[in-house]
C-alpha positions in Angstrom: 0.0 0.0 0.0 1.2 3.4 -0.7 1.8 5.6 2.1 -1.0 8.3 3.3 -0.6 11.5 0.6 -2.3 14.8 0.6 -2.2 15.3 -3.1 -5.0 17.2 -4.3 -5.9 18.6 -7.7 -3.9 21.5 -7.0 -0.3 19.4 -5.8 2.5 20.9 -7.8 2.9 18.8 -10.7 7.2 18.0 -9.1 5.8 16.2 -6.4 3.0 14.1 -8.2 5.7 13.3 -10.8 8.5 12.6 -7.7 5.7 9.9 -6.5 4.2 8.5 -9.5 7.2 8.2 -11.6 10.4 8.5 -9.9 9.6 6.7 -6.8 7.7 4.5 -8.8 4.5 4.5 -6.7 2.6 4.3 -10.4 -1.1 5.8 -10.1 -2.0 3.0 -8.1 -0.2 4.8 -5.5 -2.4 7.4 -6.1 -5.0 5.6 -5.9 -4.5 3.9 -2.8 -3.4 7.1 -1.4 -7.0 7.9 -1.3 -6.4 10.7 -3.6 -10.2 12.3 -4.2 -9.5 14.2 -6.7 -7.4 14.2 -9.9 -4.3 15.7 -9.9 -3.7 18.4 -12.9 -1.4 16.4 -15.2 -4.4 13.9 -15.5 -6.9 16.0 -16.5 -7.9 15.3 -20.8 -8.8 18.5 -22.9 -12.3 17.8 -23.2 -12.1 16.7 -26.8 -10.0 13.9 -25.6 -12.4 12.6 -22.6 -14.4 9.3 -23.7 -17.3 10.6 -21.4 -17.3 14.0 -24.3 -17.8 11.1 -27.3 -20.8 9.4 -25.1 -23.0 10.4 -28.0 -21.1 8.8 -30.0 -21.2 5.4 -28.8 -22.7 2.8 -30.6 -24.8 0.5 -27.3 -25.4 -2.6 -28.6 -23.4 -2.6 -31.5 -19.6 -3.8 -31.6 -16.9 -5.9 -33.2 -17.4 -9.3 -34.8 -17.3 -12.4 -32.6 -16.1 -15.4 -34.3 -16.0 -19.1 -33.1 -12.7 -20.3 -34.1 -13.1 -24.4 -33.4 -13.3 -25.3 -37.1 -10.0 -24.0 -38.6 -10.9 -25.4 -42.2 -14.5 -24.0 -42.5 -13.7 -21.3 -45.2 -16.6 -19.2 -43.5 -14.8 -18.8 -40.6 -11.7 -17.2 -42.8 -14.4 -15.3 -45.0 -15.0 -13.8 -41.6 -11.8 -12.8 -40.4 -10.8 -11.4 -43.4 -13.7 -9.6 -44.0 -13.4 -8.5 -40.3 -9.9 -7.2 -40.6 -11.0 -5.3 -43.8 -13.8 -3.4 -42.3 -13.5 -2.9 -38.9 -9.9 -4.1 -37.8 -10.9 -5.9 -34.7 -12.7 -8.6 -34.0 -13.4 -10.9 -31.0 -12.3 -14.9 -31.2 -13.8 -17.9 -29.5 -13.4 -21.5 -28.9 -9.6 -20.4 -30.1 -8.0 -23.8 -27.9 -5.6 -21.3 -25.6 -6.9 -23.3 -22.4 -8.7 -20.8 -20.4 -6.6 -22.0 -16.9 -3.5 -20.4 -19.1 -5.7 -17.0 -19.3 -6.8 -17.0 -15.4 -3.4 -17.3 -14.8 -1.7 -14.6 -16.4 -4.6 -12.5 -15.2 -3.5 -13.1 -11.7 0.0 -13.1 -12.4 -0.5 -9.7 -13.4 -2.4 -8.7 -10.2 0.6 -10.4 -8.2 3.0 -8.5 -9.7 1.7 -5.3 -9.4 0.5 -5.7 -5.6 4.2 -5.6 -5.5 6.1 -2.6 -3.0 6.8 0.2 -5.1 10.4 -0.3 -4.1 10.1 -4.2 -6.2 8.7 -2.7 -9.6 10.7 0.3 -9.5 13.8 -2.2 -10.2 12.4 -2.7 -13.6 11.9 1.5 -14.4 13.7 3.0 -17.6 16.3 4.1 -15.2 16.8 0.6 -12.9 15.8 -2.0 -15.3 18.8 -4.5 -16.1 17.9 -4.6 -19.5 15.8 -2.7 -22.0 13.6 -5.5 -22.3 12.2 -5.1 -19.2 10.3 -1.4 -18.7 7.9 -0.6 -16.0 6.0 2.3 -16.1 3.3 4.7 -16.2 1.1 6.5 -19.0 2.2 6.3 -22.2 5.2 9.0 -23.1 5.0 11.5 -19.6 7.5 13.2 -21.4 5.4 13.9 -24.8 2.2 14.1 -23.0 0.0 17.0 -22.6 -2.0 14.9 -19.9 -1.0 12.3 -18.4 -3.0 8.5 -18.9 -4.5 7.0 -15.8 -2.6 3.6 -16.5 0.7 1.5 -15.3 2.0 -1.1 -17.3 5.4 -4.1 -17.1 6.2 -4.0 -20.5 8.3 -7.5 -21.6 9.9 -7.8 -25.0 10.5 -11.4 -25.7 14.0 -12.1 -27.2 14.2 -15.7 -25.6 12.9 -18.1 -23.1 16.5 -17.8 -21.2 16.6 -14.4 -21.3 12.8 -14.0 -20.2 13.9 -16.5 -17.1 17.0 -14.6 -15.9 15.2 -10.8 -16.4 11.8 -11.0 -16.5 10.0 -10.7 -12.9 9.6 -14.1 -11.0 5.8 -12.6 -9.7 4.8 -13.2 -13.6 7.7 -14.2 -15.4 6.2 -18.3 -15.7 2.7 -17.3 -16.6 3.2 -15.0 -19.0 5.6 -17.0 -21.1 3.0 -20.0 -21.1 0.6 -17.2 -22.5 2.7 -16.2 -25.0 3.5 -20.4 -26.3 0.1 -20.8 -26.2 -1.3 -18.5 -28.8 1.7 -18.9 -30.9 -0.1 -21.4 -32.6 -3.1 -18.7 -33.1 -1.6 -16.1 -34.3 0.0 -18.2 -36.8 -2.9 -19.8 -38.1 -4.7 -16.0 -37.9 -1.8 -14.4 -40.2 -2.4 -17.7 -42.5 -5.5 -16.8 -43.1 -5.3 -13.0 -43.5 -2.2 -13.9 -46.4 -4.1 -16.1 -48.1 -6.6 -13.3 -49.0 -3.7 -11.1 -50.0 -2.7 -13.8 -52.4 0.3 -14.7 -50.4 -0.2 -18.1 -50.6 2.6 -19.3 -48.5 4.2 -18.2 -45.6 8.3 -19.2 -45.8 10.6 -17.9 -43.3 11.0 -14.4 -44.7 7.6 -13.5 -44.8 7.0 -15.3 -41.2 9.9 -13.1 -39.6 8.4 -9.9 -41.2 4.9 -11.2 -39.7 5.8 -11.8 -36.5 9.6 -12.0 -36.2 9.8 -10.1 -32.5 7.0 -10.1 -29.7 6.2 -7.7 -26.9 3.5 -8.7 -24.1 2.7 -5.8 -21.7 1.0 -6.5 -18.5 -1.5 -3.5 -17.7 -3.1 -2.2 -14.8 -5.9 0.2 -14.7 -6.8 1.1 -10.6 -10.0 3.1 -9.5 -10.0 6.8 -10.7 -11.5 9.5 -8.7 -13.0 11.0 -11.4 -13.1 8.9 -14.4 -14.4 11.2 -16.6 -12.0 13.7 -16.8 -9.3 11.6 -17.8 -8.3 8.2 -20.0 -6.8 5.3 -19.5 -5.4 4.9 -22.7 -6.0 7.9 -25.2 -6.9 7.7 -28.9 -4.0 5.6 -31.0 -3.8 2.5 -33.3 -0.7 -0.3 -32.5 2.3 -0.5 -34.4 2.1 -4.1 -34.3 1.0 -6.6 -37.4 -1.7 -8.3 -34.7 -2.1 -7.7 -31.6 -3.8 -10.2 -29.6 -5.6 -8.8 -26.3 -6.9 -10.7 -23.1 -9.0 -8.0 -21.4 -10.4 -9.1 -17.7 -14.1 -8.7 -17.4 -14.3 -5.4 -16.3 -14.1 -4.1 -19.6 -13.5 -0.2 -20.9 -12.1 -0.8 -24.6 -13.7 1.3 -27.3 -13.4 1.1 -30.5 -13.8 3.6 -33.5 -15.8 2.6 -36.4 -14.8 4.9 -39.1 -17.5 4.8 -41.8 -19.6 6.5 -39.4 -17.2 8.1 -36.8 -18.9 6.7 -33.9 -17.3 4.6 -30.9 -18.0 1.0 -29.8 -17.4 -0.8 -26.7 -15.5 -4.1 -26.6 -17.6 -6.4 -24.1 -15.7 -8.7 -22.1 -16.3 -12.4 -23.3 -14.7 -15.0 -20.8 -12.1 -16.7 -22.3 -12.1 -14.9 -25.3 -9.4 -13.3 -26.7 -9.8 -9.8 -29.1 -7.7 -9.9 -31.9 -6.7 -6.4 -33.9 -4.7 -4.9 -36.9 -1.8 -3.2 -35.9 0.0 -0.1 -38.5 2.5 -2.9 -39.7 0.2 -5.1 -41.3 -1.9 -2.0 -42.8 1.0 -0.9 -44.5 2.4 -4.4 -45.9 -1.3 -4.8 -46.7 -1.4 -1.7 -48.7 -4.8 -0.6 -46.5 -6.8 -3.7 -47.5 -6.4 -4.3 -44.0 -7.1 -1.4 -40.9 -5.7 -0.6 -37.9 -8.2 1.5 -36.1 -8.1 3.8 -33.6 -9.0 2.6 -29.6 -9.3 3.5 -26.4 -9.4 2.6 -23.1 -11.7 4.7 -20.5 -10.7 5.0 -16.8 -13.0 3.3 -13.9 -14.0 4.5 -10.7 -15.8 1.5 -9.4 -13.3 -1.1 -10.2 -9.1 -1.8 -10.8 -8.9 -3.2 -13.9 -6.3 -5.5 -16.1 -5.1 -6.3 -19.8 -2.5 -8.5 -21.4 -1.7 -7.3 -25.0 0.5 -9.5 -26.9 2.0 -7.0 -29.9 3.0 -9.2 -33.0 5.6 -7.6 -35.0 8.2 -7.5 -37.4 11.5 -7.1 -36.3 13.4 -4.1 -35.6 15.5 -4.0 -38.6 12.9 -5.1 -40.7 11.9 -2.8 -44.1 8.5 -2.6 -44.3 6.1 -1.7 -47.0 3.3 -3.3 -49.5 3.6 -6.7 -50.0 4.6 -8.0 -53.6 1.9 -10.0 -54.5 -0.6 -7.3 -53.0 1.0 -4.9 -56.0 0.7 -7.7 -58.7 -2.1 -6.2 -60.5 -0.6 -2.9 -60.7 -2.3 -1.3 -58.0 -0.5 1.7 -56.4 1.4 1.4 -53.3 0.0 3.8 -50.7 2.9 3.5 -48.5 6.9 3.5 -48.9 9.6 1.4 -47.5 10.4 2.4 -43.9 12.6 0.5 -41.5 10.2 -0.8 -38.5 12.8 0.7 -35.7 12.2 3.9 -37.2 8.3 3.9 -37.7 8.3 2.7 -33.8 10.4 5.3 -32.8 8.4 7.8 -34.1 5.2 6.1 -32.0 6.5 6.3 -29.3 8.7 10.0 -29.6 5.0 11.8 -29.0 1.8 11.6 -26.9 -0.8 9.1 -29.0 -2.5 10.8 -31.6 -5.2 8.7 -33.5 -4.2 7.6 -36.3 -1.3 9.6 -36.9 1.8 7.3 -37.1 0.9 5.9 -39.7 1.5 8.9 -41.8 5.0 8.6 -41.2 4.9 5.9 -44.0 2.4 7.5 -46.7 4.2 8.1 -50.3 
């Protein structure tokens, strides 16, 4: 538990940053401060508050569900495809990731951050034994007009060894089950998806640019004083080629439909996992396939948990339309940009929408 703090709306933004960030007490030191009111680096411009887009949201409309237990019906591919073209997310089912894998990362996640402050501050930007390993707070406090009301353990996977001698013990067993068990998944997902880009096979090269480096962050949303005036995650779309998400059943994702600019919530399916284009696989795609803006709203009733997995290329990849997406002469929409740069320019500013993905327009 975090020790008793008087910060108030009004604190000087030094010492909220000295707690949150340096000490590494995270918001949910805030939180269990019993802060009852938001300090100022947390408060959205109004534009950017989800509780402003509330007309805007969709009820009883949202992302496709698909039952995934017959692999070789070609509906089921129709639908993922067809998902991935129009709105860039969809929800699986009956995937075979064994939901005692996904109850156990959830809680592995709770464990580790009920850690002391003291524990997870060993793996901040400035402690961490490897850059691998980052915990942290918001998205880019540096960049950020307003702070996000969100910590995170961010884990990129280079190899089971290395995960075992860096990665935190709390989590370090659970998560790496996670991540073996939807290899097989996202494989079979990224089969289906290049099949309707008329890349009929996937050979090393193509399966390295797919998904040839991995990133799993662990992310933990506590209870907000006032919810409404801030986010938990602001407006952006990944930089990934998938990313797959295991949300808890609290739920707060929204998602933006853009042929009619309006918002849709993401219920929370147990044992389901919510599958979504990430920048990368636009771009190789040359826009047949979207990655669409989300975001995640901030609760005051509730703390709440996620478990991306982002599916990547590698750094040093080149990226840009696929070959056999160009065959027929159609125009590339994007250049060729090496993926360390385009991620570097992600994560250099606050999110922004849609806006990276500019970086690789012709």
């Amino acid at each position: 538990m975090a020790p008793t703090m008087a910060i108030t709306t009004n604190t000087e933004p030094s010492t909220v940053t000295e707690f949150v960030i340096n000490k590494g007490f995270g918001v949910k030191g805030l939180s269990e401060a019993g802060l009852r009111s938001l300090p100022t680096q947390y408060i959205q411009p109004l534009e950017e508050r989800i509780s402003s887009v509330n007309n805007q949201v969709m009820f009883g409309r949202s992302i496709p569900i698909i039952d995934m237990s017959n692999w070789d019906d070609p509906k089921m591919a129709d639908s993922i495809c067809d998902a991935a073209e129009k709105w860039g997310f969809f929800q699986i089912v009956n995937h075979g990731v064994p939901l005692e894998v996904l109850e156990s990362v959830q809680v592995a996640t709770h464990r580790f951050f009920a850690l002391p402050a003291e524990e997870k501050n060993m793996y901040s930007k400035e402690n961490s034994p490897s850059n691998s390993v980052r915990y942290g707070t918001s998205f880019t406090p540096q960049a950020e007009r307003a702070l996000e009301w969100k910590d995170y353990l961010s884990l990129f996977y280079v190899s089971d060894d290395e995960a075992s001698a860096l990665w935190p013990s709390a989590c370090k067993d659970e998560t790496l089950e996670y991540m073996k068990k939807t290899d097989i998944v996202i494989k079979r997902l990224l089969d289906v998806l290049m099949k309707r880009l008329n890349v009929t096979k996937i050979d090393d090269e193509k399966e390295n640019l797919l998904m040839g480096s991995k990133r799993i962050n662990l992310n933990f949303y506590p209870i907000c004083p006032n919810p409404d005036l801030t986010v938990g995650v602001g407006r952006h779309s990944d930089v990934s080629t998938l990313t797959i998400l295991l949300q808890d059943e609290i739920g707060g994702l929204y998602v933006r439909v853009e042929e009619d600019d309006n918002w849709v919530h993401v219920p929370p399916i147990k044992g389901s996992l919510v599958i979504n284009i990430g920048d990368a696989l636009q771009i190789m795609s040359n826009g047949r396939y979207k990655s669409v803006e989300h975001r995640v709203a901030a609760n005051g009733n509730s703390d709440r948990i996620s478990v991306p997995i982002f599916v990547n290329p590698r750094p040093s990849d080149l990226i840009s339309p696929f070959p056999e997406v160009l065959a027929n002469e159609e125009k590339a929409l994007y250049k060729q940009v090496l993926y360390s740069d385009y991620v570097k320019h992600f994560f250099r500013k606050a999110h922004d929408g849609k806006q990276t993905v500019d970086f690789a327009k012709m």
